[in-house]
N, C-alpha and C positions, 0 to 999 in steps of 0.2 A: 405484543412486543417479543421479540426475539429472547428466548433465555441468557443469550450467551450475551447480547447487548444489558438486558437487566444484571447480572452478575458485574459486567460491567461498572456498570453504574454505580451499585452497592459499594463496590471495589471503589471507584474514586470521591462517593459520598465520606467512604470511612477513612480515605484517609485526609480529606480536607478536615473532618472532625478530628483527627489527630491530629494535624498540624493547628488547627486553631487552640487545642489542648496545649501544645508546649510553647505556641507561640504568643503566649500572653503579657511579653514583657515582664516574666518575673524573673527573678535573681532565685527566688526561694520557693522551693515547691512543699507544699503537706505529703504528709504518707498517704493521703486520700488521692490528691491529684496524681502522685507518682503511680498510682496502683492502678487509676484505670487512666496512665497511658499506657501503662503496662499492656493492660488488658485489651487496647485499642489495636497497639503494634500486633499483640498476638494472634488477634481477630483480622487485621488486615494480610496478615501472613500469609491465615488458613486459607484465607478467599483468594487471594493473588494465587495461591498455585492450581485454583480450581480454573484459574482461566486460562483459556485456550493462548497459545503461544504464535507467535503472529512468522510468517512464512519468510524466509532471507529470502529475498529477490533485489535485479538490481531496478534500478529509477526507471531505466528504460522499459524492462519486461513489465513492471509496474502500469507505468503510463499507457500501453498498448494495449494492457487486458482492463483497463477503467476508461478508455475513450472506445474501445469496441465496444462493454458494456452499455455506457451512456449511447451509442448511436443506434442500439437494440432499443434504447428507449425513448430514439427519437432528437438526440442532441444532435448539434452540425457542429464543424470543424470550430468556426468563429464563436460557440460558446466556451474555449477553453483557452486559457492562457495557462504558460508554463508554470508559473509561480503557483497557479490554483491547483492544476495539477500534482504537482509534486506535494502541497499541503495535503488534498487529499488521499492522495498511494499511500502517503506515513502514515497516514490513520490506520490502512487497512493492513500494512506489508513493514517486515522491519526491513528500510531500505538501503542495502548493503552501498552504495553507493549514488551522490545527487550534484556531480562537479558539473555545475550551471556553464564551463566552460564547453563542454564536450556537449553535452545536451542541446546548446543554441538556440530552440524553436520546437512547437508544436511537429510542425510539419518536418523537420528534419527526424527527429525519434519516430512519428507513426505516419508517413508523407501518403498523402490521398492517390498517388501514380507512382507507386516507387520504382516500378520501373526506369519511369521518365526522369525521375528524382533524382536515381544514381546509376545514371544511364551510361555517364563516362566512369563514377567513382567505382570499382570493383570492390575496393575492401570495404566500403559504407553499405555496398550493397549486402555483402558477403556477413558483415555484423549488424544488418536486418535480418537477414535472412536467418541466423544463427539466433539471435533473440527469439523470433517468429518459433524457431524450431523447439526453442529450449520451452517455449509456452506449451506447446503443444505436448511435449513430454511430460512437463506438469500439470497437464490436465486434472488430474485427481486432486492436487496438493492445494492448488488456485480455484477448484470449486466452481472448474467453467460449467455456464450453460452450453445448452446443447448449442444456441443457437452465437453464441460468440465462437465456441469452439468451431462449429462452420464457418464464420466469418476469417479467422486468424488461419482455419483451414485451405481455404481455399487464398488467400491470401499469399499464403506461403507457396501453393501449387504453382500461382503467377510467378513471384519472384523466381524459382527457381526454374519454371520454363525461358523466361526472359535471361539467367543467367548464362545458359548455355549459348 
């Protein structure tokens, strides 16, 4: 297992035990109990800042680079719904923005032809296209593989021939 997933873990083992520490329905605490929550808070401190800090992205660039991901590994379009989606980006990305109004569908954020997709819309194209790009710049930050980075790569090469 991953270290950075174990740490994890650690991290939310200790703090479910501190919350079941204060959350016992009392009114009245010992100087025993106070002292190892004490000791809990201090200990869940140390470990929260040993963990890795999770990347601003927005829902969109999120969504693109975990269904490239997933189709490296063999997923098709019709295994993903929006709502699954966005549950999982949060896990991985803290998502600077998720308005279900804008977002609409699968295929509207990451459309299997986007060409075809936003063939009359210019500026839906133009903010694929800029998602697409801004992925790419983040390559280091986002921990792409080689081979989604190819996919989002050449992706973007499409878009941007078909825009001219």
């Amino acid at each position: 297992m991953n270290a950075k997933i174990k740490e994890q873990i650690k991290y939310e083992k200790m703090v479910d035990s501190f919350t079941n520490l204060i959350n016992n329905n009392k009114e009245v605490f010992s100087m025993e109990e106070m002292r190892n929550a004490m000791e809990e808070a201090f200990k869940i401190k140390e470990v929260s800042t040993k963990l890795p800090k999770k990347l601003k992205i927005s829902a969109r660039k999120g969504i693109i680079v975990y269904m490239e991901r997933m189709f490296q590994k063999g997923s098709i379009r019709s295994d993903f719904t929006l709502d699954q989606l966005i549950r999982k980006v949060k896990v991985i990305y803290n998502i600077t923005s998720a308005d279900k109004q804008k977002l609409k569908d699968v295929d509207h954020i990451h459309p299997y032809d986007p060409c075809y997709k936003f063939k009359e819309c210019y500026h839906l194209k133009r903010g694929y296209r800029d998602a697409l790009n801004d992925i790419i710049v983040l390559e280091k930050s986002l921990k792409l593989e080689e081979e989604v980075y190819e996919s989002i790569d050449s992706i973007l090469e499409e878009v941007i021939i078909c825009s001219k």
